[in-house]
N, CA, C and O of each residue as an XYZ file, in Angstrom:
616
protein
N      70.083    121.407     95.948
C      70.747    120.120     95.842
C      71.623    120.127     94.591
O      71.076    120.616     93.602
N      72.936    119.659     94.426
C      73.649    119.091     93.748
C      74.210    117.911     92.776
O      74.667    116.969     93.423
N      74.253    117.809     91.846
C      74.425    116.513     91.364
C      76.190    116.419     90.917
O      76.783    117.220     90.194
N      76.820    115.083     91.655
C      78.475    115.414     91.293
C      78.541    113.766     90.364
O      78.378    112.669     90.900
N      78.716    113.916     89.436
C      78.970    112.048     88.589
C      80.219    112.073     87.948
O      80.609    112.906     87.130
N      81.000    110.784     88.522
C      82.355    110.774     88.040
C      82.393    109.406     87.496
O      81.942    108.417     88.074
N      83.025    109.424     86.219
C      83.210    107.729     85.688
C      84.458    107.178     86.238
O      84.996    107.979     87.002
N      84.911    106.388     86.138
C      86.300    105.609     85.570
C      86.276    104.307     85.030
O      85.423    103.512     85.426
N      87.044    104.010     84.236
C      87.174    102.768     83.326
C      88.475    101.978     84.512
O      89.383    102.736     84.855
N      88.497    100.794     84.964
C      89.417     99.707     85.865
C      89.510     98.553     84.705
O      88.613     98.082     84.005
N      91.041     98.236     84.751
C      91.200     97.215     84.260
C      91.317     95.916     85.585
O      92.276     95.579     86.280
N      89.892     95.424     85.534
C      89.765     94.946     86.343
C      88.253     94.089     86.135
O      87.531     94.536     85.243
N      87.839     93.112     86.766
C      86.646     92.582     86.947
C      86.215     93.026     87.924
O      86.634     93.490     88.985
N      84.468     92.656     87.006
C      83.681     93.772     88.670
C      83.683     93.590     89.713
O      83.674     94.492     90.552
N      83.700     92.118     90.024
C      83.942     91.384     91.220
C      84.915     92.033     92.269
O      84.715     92.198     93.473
N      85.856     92.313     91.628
C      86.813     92.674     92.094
C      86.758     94.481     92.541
O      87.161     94.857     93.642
N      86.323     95.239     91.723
C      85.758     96.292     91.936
C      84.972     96.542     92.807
O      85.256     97.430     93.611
N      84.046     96.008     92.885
C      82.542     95.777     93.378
C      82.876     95.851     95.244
O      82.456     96.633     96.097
N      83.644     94.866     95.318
C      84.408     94.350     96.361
C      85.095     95.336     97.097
O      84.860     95.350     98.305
N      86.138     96.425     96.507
C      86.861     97.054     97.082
C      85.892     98.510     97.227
O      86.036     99.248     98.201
N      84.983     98.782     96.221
C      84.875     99.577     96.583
C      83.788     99.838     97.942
O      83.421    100.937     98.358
N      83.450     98.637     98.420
C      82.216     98.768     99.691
C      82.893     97.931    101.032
O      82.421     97.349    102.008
N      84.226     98.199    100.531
C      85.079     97.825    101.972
C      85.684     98.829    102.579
O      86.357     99.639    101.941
N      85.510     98.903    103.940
C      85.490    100.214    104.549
C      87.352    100.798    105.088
O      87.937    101.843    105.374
N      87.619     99.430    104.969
C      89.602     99.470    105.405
C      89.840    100.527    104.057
O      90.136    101.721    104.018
N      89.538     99.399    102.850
C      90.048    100.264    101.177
C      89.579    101.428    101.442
O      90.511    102.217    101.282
N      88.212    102.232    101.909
C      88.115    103.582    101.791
C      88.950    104.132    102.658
O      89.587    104.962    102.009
N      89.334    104.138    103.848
C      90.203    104.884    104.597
C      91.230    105.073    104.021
O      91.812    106.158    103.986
N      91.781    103.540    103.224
C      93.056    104.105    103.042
C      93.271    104.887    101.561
O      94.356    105.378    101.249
N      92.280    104.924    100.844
C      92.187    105.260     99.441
C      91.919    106.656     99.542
O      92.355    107.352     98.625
N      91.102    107.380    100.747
C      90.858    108.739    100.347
C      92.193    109.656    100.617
O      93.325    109.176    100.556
N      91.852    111.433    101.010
C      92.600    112.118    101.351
C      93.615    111.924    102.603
O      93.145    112.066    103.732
N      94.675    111.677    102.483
C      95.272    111.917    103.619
C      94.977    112.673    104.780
O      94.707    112.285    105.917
N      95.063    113.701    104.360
C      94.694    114.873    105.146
C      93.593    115.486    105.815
O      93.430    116.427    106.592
N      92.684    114.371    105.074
C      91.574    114.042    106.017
C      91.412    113.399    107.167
O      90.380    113.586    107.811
N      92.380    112.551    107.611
C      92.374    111.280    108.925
C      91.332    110.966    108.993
O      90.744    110.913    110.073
N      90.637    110.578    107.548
C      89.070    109.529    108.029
C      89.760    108.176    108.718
O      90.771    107.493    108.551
N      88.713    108.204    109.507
C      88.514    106.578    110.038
C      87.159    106.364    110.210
O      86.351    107.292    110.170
N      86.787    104.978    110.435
C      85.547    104.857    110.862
C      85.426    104.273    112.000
O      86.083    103.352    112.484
N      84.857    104.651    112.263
C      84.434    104.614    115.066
C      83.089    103.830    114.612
O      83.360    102.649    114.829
N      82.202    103.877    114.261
C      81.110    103.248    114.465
C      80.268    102.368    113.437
O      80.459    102.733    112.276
N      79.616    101.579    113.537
C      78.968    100.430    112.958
C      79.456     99.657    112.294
O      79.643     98.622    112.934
N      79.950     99.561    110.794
C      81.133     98.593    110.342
C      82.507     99.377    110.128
O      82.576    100.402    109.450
N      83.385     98.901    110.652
C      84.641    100.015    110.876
C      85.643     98.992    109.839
O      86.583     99.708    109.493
N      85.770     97.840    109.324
C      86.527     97.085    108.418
C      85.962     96.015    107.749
O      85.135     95.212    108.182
N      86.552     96.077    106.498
C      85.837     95.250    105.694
C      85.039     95.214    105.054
O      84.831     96.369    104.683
N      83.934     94.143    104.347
C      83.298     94.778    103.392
C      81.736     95.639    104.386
O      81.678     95.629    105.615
N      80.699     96.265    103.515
C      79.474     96.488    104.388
C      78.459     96.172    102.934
O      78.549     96.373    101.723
N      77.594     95.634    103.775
C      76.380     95.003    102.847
C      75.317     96.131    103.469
O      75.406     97.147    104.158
N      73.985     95.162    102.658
C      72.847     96.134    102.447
C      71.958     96.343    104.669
O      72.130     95.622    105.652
N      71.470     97.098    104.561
C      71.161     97.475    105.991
C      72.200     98.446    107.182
O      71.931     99.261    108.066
N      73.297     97.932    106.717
C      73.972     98.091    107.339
C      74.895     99.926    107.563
O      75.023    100.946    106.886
N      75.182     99.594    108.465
C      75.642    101.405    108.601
C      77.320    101.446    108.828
O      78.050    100.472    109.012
N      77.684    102.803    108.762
C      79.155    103.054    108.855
C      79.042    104.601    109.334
O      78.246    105.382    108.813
N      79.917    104.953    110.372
C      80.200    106.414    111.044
C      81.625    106.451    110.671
O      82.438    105.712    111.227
N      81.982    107.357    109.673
C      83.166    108.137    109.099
C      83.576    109.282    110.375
O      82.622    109.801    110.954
N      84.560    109.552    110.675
C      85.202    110.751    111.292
C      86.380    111.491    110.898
O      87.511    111.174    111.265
N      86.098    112.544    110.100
C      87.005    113.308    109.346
C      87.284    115.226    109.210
O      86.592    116.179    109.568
N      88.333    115.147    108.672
C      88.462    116.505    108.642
C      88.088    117.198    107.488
O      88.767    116.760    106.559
N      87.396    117.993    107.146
C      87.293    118.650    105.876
C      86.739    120.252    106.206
O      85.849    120.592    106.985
N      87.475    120.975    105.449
C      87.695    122.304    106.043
C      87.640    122.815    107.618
O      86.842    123.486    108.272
N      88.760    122.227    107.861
C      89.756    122.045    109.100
C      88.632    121.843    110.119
O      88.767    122.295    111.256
N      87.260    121.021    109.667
C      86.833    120.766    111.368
C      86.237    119.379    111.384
O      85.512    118.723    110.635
N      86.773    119.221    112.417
C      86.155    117.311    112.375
C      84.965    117.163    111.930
O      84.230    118.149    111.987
N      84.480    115.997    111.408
C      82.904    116.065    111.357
C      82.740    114.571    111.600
O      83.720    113.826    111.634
N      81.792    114.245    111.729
C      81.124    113.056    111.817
C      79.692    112.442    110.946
O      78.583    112.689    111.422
N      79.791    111.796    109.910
C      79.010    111.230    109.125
C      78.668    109.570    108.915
O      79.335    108.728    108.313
N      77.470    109.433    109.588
C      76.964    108.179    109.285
C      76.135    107.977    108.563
O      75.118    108.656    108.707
N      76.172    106.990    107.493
C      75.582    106.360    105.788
C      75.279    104.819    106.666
O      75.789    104.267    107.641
N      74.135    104.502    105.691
C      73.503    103.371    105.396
C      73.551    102.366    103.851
O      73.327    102.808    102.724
N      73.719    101.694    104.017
C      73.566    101.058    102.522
C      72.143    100.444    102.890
O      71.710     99.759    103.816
N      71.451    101.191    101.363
C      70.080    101.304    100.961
C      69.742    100.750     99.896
O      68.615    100.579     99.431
N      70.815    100.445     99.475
C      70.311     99.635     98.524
C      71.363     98.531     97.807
O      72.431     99.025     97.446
N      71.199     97.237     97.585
C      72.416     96.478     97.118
C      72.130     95.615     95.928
O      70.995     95.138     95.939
N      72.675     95.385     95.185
C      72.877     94.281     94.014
C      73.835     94.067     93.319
O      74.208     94.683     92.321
N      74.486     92.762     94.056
C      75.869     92.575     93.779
C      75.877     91.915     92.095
O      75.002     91.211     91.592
N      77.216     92.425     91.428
C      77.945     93.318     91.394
C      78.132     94.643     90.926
O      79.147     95.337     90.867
N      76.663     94.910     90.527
C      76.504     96.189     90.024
C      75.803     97.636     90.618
O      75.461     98.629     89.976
N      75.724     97.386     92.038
C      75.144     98.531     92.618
C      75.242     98.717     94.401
O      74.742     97.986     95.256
N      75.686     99.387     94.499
C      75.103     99.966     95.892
C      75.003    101.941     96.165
O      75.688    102.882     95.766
N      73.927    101.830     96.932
C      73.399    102.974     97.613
C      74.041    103.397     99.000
O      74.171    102.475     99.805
N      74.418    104.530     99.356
C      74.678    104.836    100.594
C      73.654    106.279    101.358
O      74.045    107.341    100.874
N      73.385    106.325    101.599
C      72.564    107.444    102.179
C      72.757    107.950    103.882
O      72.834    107.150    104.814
N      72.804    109.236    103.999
C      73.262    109.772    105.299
C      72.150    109.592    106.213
O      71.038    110.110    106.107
N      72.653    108.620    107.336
C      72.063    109.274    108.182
C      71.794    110.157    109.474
O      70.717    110.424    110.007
N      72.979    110.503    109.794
C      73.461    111.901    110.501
C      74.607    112.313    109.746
O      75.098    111.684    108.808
N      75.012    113.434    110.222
C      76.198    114.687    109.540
C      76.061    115.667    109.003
O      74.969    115.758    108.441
N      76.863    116.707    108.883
C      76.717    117.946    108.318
C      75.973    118.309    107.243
O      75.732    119.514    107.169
N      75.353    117.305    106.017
C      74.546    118.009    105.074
C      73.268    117.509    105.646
O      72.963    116.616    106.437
N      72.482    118.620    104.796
C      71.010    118.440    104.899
C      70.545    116.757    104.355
O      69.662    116.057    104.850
N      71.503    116.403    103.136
C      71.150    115.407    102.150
C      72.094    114.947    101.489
O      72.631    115.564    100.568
N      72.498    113.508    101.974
C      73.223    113.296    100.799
C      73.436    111.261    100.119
O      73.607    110.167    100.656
N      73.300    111.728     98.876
C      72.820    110.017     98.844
C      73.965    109.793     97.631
O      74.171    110.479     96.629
N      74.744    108.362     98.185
C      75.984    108.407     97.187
C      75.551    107.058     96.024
O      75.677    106.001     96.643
N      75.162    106.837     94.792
C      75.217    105.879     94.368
C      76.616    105.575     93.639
O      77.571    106.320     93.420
N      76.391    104.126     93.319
C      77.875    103.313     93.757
C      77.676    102.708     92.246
O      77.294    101.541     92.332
N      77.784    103.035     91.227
C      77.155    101.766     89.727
C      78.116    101.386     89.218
O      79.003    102.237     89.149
N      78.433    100.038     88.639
C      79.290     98.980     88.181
C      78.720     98.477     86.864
O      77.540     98.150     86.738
N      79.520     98.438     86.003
C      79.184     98.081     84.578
C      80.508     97.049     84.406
O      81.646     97.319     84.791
N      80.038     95.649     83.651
C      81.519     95.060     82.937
C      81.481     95.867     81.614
O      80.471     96.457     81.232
N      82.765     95.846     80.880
C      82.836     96.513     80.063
C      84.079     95.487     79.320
O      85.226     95.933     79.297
N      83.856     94.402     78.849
C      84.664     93.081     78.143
C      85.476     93.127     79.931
O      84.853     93.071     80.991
N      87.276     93.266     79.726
C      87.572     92.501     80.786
C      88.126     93.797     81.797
O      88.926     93.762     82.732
N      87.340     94.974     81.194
C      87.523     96.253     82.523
C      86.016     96.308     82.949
O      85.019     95.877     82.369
N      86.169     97.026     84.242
C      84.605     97.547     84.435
C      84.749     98.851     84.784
O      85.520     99.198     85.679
N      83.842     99.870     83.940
C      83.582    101.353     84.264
C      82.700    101.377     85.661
O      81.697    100.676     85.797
N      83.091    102.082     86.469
C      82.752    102.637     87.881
C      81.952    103.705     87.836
O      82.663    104.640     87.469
N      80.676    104.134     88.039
C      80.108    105.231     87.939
C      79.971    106.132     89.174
O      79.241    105.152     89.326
N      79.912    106.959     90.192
C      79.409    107.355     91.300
C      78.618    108.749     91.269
O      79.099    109.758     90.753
N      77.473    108.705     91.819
C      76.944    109.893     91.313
C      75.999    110.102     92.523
O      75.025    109.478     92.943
N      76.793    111.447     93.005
C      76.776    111.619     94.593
C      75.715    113.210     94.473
O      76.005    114.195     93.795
N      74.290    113.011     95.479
C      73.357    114.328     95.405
C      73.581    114.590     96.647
O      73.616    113.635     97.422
N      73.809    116.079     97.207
C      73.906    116.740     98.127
C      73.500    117.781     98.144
O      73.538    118.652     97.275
N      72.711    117.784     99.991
C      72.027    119.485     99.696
C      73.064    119.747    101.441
O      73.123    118.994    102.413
N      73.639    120.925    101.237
C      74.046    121.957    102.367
C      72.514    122.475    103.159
O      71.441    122.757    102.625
N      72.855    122.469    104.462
C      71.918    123.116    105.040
C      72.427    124.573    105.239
O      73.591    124.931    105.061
N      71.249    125.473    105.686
C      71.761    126.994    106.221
C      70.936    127.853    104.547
O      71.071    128.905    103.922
N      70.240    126.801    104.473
C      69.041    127.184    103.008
C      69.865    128.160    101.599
O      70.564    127.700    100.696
N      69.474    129.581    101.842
C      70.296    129.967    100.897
C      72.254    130.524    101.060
O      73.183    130.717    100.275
N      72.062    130.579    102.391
C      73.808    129.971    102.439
C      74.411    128.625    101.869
O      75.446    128.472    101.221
N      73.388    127.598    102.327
C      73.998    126.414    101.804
C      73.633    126.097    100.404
O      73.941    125.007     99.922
N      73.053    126.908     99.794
C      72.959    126.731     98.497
C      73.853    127.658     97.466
O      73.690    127.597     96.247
N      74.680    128.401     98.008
C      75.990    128.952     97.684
C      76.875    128.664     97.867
O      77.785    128.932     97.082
N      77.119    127.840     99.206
C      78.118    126.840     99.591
C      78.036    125.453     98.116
O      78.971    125.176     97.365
N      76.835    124.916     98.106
C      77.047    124.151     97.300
C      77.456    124.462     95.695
O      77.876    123.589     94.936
N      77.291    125.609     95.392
C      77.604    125.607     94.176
C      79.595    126.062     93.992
O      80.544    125.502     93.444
N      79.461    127.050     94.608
C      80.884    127.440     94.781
C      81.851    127.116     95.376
O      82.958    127.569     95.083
N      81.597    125.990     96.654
C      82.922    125.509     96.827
C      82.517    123.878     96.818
O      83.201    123.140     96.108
N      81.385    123.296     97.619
C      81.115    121.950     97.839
C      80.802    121.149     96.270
O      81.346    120.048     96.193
N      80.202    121.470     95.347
C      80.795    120.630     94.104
C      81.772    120.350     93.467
O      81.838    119.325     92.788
N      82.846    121.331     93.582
C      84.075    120.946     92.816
C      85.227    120.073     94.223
O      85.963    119.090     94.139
N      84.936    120.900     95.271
C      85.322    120.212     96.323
C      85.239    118.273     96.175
O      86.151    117.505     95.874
N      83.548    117.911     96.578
C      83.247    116.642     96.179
C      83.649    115.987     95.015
O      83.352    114.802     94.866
N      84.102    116.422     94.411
C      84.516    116.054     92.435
C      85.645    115.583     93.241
O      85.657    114.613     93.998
N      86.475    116.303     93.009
C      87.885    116.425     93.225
C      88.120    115.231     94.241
O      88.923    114.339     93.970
N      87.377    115.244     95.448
C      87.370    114.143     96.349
C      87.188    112.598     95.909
O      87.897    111.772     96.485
N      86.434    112.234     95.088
C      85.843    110.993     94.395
C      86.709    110.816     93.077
O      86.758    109.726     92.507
N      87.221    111.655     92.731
C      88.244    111.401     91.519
C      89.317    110.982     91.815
O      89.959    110.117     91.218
N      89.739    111.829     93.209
C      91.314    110.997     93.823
C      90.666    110.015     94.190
O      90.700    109.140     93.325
N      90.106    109.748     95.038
C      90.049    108.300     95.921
C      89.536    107.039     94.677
O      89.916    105.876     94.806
N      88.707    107.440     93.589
C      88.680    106.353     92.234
C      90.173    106.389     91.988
O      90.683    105.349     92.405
N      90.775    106.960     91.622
C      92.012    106.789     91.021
C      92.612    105.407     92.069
O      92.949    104.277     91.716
N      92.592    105.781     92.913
C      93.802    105.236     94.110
C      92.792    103.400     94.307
O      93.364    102.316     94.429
N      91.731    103.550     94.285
C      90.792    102.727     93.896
C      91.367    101.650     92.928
O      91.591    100.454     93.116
N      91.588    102.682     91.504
C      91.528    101.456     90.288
C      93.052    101.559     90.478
O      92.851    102.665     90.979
N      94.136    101.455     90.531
C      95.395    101.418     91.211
C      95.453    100.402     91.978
O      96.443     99.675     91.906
N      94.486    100.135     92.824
C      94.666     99.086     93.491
C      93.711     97.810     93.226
O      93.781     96.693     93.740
N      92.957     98.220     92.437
C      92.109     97.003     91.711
C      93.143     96.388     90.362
O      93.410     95.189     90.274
N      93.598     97.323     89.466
C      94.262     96.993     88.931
C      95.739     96.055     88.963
O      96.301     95.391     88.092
N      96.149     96.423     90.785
C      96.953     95.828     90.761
C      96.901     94.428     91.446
O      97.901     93.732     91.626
N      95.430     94.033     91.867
C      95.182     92.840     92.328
C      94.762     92.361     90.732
O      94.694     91.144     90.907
N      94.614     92.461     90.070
C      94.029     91.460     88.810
C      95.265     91.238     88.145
O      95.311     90.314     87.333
N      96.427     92.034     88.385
C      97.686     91.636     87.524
C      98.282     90.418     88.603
O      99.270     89.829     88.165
N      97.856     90.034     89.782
C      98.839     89.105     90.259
C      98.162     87.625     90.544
O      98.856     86.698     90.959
C-alpha cells in the first residue's frame, strides 16, 4: 500500500471549497482531459453526501476502467472520506481534509492505495502508480482552487 498527500492553500472559504470539491460535475470537469471521466452511475451531478456512491468511467493507461467510491465518512466543512467499492485496485481510500486558515482554506488529500497482482502490484505502485496519482490530484487541486478562487472574487 501507498500513501500519496498533497496540500494546497485556496483563497477561498471552506464553504466554498468544501462544496466544490464533493461535487461530481466540478470533478469531471477539473480532472485530466484525456481521461474522458464521466460518471454513469449513482450520483452522476452535483454535490454527493455521506452513504452515498459514485461510478467514475475513465481512461488511464489507455484502458477504460470503471471505479465506484462511497462516501464513508462526512463532516461538513472539514472532511470527507471516499472509499472504493469496485475497480481496478485492491484498495483505495481517498481522504478529503479542509482547514480555514484566516480567509483561505488549505485542502489536504491523502489518498492510500494498494495495486493488486501482489508483488507485481507492489512495483506497479511504487514506480509508476505514486507519482502517477500525485501528479493527478495536483492538477485537478490546481484547476479546483482556480475555480474556487474565482467564485469568491465575484
Amino acid at each position: 500500500m501507498i500513501k500519496v498527500v498533497t496540500e494546497i492553500e485556496i483563497a477561498a472559504p471552506i464553504d466554498v471549497c468544501f462544496r466544490l470539491a464533493r461535487d461530481i460535475t466540478v470533478h469531471t470537469e477539473t480532472v485530466w482531459k484525456h481521461t474522458k471521466e464521466r460518471a454513469i452511475a449513482g450520483v452522476t451531478s452535483g454535490p454527493i453526501g455521506f452513504g452515498e456512491t459514485v461510478t467514475f468511467e475513465a481512461t488511464h493507461f489507455l484502458i477504460r476502467q470503471k471505479l465506484t467510491s462511497r462516501i464513508v465518512a462526512y463532516e461538513e466543512p472539514t472532511l470527507f472520506i471516499d472509499e472504493m467499492q469496485q475497480g481496478a485496485f485492491k484498495q483505495l481510500k481517498h481522504i478529503h481534509a479542509f482547514r480555514a486558515a484566516g480567509e483561505k482554506t488549505v485542502m489536504t488529500d491523502i489518498l492510500h492505495l494498494s495495486a493488486p497482482l501482489g508483488p507485481f502490484g507492489w512495483i506497479a505502485e511504487r514506480l509508476v502508480l505514486q507519482h502517477y496519482m500525485k501528479r493527478f490530484l495536483i492538477d485537478r487541486n490546481e484547476r479546483l482552487k482556480q475555480l474556487a478562487e474565482q467564485m469568491s472574487v465575484n
